[in-house]
C-alpha positions as CSV (number, residue, x, y, z in Angstrom):
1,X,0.0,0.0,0.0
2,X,1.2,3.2,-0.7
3,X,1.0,6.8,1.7
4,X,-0.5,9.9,-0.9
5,X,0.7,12.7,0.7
6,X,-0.9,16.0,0.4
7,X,-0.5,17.3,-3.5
8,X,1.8,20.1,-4.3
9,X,1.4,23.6,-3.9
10,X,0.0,25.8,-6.7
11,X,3.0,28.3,-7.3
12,X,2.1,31.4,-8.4
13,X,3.8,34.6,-9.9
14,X,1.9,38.2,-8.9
15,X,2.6,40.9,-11.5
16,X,0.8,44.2,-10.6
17,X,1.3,47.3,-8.7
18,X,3.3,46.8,-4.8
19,X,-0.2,47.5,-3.2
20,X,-2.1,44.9,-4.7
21,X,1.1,42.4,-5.1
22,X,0.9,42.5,-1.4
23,X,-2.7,42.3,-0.5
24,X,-3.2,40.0,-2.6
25,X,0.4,37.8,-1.2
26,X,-1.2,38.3,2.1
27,X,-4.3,37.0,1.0
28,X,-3.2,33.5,-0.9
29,X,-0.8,33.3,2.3
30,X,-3.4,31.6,3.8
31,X,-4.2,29.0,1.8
32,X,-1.8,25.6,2.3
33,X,-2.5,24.7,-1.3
34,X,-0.9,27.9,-2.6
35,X,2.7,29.5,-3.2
36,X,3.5,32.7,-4.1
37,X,6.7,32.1,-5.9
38,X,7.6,35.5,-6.6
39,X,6.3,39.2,-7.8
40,X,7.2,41.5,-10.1
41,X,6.2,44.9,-10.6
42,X,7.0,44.6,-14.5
43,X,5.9,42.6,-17.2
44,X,9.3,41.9,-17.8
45,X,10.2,41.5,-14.7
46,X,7.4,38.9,-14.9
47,X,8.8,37.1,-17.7
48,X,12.8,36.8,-15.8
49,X,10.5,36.0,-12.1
50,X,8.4,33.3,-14.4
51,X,11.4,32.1,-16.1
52,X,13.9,32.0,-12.9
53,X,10.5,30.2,-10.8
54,X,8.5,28.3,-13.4
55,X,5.3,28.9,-11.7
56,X,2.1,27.0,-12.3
57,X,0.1,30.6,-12.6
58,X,1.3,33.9,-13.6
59,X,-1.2,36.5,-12.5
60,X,-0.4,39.8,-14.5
61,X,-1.9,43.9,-14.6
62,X,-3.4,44.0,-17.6
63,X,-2.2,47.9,-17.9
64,X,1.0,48.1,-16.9
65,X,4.1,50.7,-18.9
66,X,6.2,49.2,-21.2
67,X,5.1,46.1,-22.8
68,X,1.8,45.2,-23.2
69,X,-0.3,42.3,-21.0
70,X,-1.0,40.2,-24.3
71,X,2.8,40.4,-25.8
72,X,3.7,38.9,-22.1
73,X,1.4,36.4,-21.8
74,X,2.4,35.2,-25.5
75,X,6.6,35.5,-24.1
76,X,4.9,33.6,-20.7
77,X,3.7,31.0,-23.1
78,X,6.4,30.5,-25.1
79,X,9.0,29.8,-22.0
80,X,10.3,26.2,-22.0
């Protein structure tokens, strides 16, 4: 017989503004099913934080400067 232990964390990457990147840490920090792997403030920061962390779920700003949501979710997608 085998022992299943409890599954894996979700691992998550935040990408917004400090505010909500840390209401919304504080808020998944409760959960024992999910991991904030890192935050970014930058969609490319995003892209290096998802890259360095391979996360199961990148949560990004839709309206952030610089490079577009969609062209970072594409370069998200794209990451081996």
């Amino acid at each position: 017989m085998s022992v299943v232990g409890p599954p894996d964390p979700v691992r998550v990457v935040l990408c917004d503004d400090r505010l909500f990147r840390h209401g919304l840490a504080e808020m998944l920090s409760i959960a024992d099913d999910i991991e904030v792997a890192g935050e970014a403030n930058t969609h490319e920061r995003a892209l290096a934080t998802a890259s360095e962390q391979r996360p199961d779920v990148v949560l990004l700003d839709l309206e952030m400067p610089r490079m577009g949501a969609e062209e970072a979710m594409r370069r998200v997608l794209r990451l081996p």
